[in-house]
N, C-alpha and C positions, 0 to 999 in steps of 0.2 A: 447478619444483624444490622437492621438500622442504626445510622450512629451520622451523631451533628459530628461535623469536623469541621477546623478552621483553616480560615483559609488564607487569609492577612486583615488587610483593615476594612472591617466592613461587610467581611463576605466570611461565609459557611457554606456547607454543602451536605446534603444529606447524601449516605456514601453506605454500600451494603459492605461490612466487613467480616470473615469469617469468626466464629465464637470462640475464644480465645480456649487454650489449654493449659494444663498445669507445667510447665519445663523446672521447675524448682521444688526440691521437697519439703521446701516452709512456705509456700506461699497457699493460697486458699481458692477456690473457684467459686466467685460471688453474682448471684443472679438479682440484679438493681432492683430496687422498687419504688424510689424515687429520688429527684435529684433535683435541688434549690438551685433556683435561679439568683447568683449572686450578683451585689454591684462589680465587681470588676470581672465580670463575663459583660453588661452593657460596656464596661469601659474596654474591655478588649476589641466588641463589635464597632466601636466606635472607629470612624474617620475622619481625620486622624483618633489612634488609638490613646486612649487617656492608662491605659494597660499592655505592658506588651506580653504576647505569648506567640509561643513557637508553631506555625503552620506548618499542616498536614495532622497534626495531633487533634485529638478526639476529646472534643471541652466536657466541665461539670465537673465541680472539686464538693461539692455539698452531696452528698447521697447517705441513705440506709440502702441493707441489702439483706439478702438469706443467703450461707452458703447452703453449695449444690457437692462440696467436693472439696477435699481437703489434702494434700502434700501426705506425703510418708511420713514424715517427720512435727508433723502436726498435731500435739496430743492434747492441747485445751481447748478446742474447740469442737462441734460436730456437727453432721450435715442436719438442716432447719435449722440454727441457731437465728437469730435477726439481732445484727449486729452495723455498730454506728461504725465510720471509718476515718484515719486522719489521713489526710490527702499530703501532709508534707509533713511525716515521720522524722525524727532526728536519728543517727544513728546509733546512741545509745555508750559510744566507746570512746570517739574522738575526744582531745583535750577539753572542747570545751561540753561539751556532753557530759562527762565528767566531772567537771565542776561547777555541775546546775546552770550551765549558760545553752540549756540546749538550742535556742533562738539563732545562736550562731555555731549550730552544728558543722564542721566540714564536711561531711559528707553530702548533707542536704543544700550547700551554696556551691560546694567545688565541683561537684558532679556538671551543673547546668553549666558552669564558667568553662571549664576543660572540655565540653561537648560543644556547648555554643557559646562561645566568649562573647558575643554582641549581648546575649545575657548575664554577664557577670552581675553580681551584685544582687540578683533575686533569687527565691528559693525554687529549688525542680520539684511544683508542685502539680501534685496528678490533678490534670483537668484543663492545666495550664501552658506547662512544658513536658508533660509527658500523659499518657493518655489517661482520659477518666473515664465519668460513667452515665454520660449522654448514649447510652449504649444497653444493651441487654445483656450482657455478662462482662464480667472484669477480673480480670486475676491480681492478685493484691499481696504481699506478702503477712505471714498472721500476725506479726508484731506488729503491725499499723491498724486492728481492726480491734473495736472491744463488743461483749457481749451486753443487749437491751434486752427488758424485758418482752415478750414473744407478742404483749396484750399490746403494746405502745403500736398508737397508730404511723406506720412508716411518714404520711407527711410531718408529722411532728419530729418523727430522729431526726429527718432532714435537717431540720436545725441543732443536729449534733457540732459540724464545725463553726459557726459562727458565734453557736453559745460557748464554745470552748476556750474561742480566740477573745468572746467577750467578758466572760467570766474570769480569765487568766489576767488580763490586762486589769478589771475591775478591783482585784483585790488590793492592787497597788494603791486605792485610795484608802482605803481602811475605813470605811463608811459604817458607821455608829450606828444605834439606834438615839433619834433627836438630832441625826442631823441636817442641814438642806445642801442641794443639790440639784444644778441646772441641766439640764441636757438639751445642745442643741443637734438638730434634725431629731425625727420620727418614720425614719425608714425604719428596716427591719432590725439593724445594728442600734441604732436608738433605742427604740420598744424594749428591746433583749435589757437593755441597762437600765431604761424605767422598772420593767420586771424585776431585775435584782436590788434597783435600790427600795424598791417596794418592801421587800422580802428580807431584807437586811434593817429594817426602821425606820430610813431616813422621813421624816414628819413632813417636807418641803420638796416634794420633786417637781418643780417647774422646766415644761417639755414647748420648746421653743421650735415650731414649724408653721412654714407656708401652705401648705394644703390644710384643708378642713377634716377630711378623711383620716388622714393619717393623726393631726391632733385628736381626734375624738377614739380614733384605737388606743392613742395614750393616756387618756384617761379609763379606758375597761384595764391598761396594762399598770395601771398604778398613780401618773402621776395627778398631783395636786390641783394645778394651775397648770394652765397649756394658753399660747398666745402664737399670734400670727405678728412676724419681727417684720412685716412688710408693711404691715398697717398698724402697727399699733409700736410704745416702746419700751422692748424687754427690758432696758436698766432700769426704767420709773416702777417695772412687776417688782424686779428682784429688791431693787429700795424698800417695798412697801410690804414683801412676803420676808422680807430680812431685817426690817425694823431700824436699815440705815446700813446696815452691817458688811452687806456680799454672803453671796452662800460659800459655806464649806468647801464646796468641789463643785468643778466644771465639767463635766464630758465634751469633747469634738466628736462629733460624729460626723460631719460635713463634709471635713477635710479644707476648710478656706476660712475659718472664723476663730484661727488662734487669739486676734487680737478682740475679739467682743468677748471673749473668755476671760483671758487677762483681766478687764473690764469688770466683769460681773463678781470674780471670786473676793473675799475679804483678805485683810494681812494676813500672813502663812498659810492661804487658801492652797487647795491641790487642783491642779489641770491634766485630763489625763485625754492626748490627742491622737481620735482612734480615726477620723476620717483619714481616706487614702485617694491622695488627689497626685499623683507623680509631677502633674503640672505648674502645679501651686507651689507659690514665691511670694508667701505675703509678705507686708513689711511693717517690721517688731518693733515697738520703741520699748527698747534695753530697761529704761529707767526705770518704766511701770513695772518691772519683772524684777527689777535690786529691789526698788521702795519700796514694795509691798510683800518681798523676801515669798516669793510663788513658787512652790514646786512644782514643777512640770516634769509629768511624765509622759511615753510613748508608748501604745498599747500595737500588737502588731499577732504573732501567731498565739494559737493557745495550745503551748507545749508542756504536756506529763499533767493534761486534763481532763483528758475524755474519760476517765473513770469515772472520775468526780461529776461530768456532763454526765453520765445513763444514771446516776442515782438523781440526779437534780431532775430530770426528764422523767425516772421513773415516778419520782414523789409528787408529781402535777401539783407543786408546791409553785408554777411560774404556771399565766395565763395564756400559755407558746401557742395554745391553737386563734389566739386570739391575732396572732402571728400570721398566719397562713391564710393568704385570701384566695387563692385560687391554684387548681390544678389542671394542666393542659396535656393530652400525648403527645407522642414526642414528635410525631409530625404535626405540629403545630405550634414549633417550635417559635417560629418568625411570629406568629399573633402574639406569644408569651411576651416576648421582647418587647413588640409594638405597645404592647398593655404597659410593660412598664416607663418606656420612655415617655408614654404619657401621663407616667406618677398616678397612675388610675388602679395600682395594686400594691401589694406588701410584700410578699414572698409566696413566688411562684412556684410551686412544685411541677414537674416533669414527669410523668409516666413512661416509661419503654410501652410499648403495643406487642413486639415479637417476642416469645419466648422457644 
């Protein structure tokens, strides 16, 4: 099977590897059908990496698939099924698994720590630190995979996990119907949250980005008012769409603009900061954050959601193909990238060619 592999900063390699088998009798044998191209695979590729992940391992943590083949022990699923998958499963048992903290499962932190301790402190997720599904089959175990409906088009599940992770984090705002709400960046984790604040009532979704392209997908994706914060300025919008006031709720999506957030929301406004910049060290003034009593939260996996993601997916109640700008095979991988470091795409889908 052709399969991207990493290789450290900077570099992959297209690598023939044999097609994986079943050796467990819970696990599943899944034939890819497509697999999102996420921001932190560019930030893994990057040199220096703005992401680390483990070389030699076989990238792509975003995919749908069909199984082909199922464990012995396997009895909710069946071969054809097309089903969405979570690339960093919790284990379901540990302390905090337990008690609804699956985010800090041991199993899913301890595993990468006690194998690669230069990794401590991130989750072992498939694609990342352990293989994914840049590849033409993958063996999965079946508690990480749930069942879509058969009609959904695979590049659409593709945004099974990032709707998961943004849906999970989203609820933590508790976003009304009449309320407003900023969202900066309009990458594909933006749009996902313009889509839900759409879908949830908020009357004011003002979607704050620098390309033209992607503000103008934010308006097919719901919001309001969309502006370019390089030419123009967002806090004189949000004054004038808020009637003095600051919106409700802020999103990060960027990962470097906690403080223009701080900035835009009202007193006892909610911040909820989903951009993931490992780099970034900005610098917070305390006071704005007492005086105006902000809550901040931090949005990061979306765990014990992917149910809830195949009905939101099934119900085309969100404009997700509105999401997906392009599909590449999989040797063609390096244009896919090059497309998007030039911000000239949304979310790339990946095709296998070998089956």
């Amino acid at each position: 099977m052709n399969s991207v592999v990493y290789l450290g900063p900077g570099k992959f390699e297209f690598k023939d590897i044999p097609k994986p088998k079943i050796t467990n009798q819970n696990d599943v044998l899944l034939k890819v059908l497509g697999v999102g191209v996420c921001g932190s695979d560019l930030h893994i590729l990057m040199d220096p990496p703005l992401h680390p992940a483990r070389p030699g391992v076989i990238l792509g943590h975003e995919f749908s698939a069909e199984i082909v083949e199922v464990g012995q022990a396997v009895a909710s699923f069946e071969i054809g099924d097309k089903v969405i998958v979570d690339p960093h499963p919790p284990c379901g048992k540990c302390i905090h698994c337990q008690a609804d903290r699956p985010l800090m499962c041991i199993e899913l932190y301890g595993t990468i720590s006690k194998e690669f301790p230069e990794y401590k402190g991130h989750a072992n997720v498939r694609g990342i630190f352990q293989d994914g599904a840049l590849t033409s089959y993958i063996c999965v175990p079946a508690s990480s995979i749930y069942k879509i409906d058969k009609s959904t088009p695979f590049e659409v599940a593709t945004l099974a996990e990032p709707l998961s992770c943004v849906g999970y984090a989203f609820e933590k705002l508790n976003v009304h119907p009449g309320d407003t709400i900023c969202i900066l960046g309009a990458g594909p984790i933006g749009l996902l949250f313009t889509c839900l604040a759409k879908a949830s009532g908020a009357t004011k979704i003002i979607v704050s980005e620098p390309s033209e392209y992607r503000r103008n997908k934010a308006l097919k994706c719901g919001a309001t008012s969309i502006i370019d914060p390089l030419t123009n300025d967002l806090s004189e919008l949000v004054r004038i769409e808020t009637r003095g006031i600051g919106v409700d709720h802020c999103v990060e999506a960027v990962g470097t603009e906690l403080m223009t957030a701080i900035e835009l929301v009202r007193c006892n406004g909610k911040i909820l900061l989903f951009g993931h910049d490992e780099t970034a060290t900005p610098q917070i003034k305390l006071a704005n954050i007492v005086k105006k009593e902000i809550e901040i939260y931090g949005g990061f996996l979306g765990k014990y959601y992917y149910e809830k993601t195949a009905k939101i997916i099934e119900s085309n109640i969100l404009p997700l193909g509105e999401i997906i700008s392009h599909t590449f095979p999989l040797s063609k991988y390096q244009e896919a990238l090059d497309l998007l470091y030039r911000r000239e795409g949304l979310k790339v889908v990946i095709v296998p060619e070998e089956y």
